[in-house]
C-alpha positions as CSV (number, residue, x, y, z in Angstrom):
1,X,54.8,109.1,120.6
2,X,51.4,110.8,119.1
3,X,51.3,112.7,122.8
4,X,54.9,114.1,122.5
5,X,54.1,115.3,118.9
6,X,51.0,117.1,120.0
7,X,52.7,118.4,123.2
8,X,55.3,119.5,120.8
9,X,53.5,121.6,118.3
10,X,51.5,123.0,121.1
11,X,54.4,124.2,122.6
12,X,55.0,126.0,119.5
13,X,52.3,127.5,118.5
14,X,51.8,129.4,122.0
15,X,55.2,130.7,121.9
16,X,55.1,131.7,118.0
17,X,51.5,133.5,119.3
18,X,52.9,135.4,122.1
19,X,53.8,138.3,120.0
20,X,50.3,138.9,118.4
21,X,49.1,138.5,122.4
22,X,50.6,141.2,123.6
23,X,52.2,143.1,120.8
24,X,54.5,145.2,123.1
25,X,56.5,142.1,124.3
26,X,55.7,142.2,127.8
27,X,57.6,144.8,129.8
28,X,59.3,146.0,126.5
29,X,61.7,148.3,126.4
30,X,61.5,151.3,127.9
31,X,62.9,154.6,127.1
32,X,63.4,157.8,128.8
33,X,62.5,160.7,127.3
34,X,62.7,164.6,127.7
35,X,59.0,165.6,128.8
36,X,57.8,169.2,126.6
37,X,57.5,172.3,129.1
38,X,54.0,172.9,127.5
39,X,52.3,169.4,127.8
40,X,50.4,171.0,131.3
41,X,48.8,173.3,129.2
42,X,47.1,169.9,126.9
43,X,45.9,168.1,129.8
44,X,42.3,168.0,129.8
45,X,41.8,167.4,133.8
46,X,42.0,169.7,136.8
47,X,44.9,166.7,138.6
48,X,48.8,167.9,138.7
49,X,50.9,165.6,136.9
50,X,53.1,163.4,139.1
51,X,56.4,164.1,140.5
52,X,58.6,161.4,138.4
53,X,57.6,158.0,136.8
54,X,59.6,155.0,137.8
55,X,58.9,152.8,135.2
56,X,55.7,152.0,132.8
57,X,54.5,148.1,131.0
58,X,52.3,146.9,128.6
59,X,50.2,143.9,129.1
60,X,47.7,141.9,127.3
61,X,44.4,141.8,128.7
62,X,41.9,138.9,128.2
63,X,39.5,140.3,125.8
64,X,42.3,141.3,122.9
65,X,42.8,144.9,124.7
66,X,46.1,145.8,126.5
67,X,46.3,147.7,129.7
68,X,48.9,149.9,130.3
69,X,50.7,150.5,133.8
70,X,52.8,153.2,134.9
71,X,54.4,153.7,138.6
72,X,55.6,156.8,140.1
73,X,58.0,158.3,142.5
74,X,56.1,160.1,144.9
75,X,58.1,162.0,147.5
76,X,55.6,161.0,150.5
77,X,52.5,159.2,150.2
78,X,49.1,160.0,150.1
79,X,48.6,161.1,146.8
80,X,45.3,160.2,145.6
81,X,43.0,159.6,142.4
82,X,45.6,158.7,140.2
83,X,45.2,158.3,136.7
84,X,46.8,158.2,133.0
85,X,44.4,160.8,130.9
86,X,44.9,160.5,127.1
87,X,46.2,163.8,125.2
88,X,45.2,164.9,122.3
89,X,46.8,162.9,119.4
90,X,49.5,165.5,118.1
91,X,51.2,161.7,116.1
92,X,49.4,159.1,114.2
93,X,50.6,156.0,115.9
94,X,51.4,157.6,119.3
95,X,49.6,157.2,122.1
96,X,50.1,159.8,125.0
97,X,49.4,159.4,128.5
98,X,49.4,162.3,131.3
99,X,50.7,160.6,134.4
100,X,48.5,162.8,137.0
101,X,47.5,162.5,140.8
102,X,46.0,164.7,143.4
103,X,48.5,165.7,146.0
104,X,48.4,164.7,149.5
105,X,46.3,167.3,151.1
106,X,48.6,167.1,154.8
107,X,51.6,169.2,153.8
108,X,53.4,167.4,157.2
109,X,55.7,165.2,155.4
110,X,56.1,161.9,156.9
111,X,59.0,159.3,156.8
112,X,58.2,156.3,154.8
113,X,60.3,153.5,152.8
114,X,60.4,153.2,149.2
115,X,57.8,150.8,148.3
116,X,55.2,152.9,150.1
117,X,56.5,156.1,147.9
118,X,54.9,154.4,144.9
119,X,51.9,155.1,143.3
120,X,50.3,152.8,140.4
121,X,47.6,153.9,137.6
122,X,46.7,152.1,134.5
123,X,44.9,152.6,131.0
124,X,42.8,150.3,128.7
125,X,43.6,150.1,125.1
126,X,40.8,148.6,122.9
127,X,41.7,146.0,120.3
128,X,40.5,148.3,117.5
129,X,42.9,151.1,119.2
130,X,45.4,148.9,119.5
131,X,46.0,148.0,116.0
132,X,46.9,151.5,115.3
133,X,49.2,152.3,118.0
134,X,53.1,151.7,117.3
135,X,54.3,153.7,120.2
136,X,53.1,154.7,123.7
137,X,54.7,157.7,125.4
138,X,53.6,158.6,129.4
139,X,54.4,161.6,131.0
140,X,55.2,162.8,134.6
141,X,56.4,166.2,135.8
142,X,60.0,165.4,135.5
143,X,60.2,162.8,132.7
144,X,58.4,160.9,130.3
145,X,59.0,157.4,129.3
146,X,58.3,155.6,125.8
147,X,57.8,151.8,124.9
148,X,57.2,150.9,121.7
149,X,56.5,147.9,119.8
């Protein structure tokens, strides 16, 4: 009976907790967004932005931080060095992530499925960071997306 109860109250706790461990709720929800013609011009890094994004989450790391993930559409593969660079913070609260990637250098395109037309990068928010972010917004050549919490 004692064993039950325990099992019980553990149960809740850990599902009352999840959303202080990852205060995005998991994949969240997502939003698209119209990307600003002028955000090329902020980016402090020499990489194009990708093509499209095809979706971006929020997960909770170990230490307290949360790593965000965005995918992109790529039209062929071989893009390379892919990254999400921070902009400069134009929005107390909003964090903004350029979605950029070198470009295959082979301009032969090549047939290849969907799953291979993907390409992932992701970004580290520290805890301290993380308390003061209410909205995360990453951006791609054709679109931006936007969770928030």
């Amino acid at each position: 009976m004692m064993t039950r109860f325990m099992l019980a109250a553990l149960v809740a706790l850990s599902v009352a907790g999840c959303g202080r461990l990852n205060p995005f709720g998991g994949a969240g929800e997502t939003d698209e967004v119209m990307r600003p013609d002028t955000i090329s011009a902020e980016i402090p890094d020499d990489r194009p932005l990708v093509p499209a994004l095809a979706g971006i989450e929020v997960e909770p790391d170990t230490t307290g931080a949360a790593i965000v993930r965005a995918t992109a559409a790529i039209p062929r593969p071989g893009y390379w060095k892919a990254a999400l660079i921070p902009l400069p913070q134009t929005d107390p609260g909003v964090l903004r992530l350029a979605f950029v990637a070198n470009p295959p250098t082979d301009a032969t395109p090549l047939p290849a499925p969907d799953r291979v037309r993907r390409i992932t990068a992701a970004y580290e928010i520290s805890p301290r960071d993380l308390f003061s972010i209410r909205e995360i917004v990453v951006l791609s050549e054709q679109n931006a997306q936007t969770i928030r919490r």
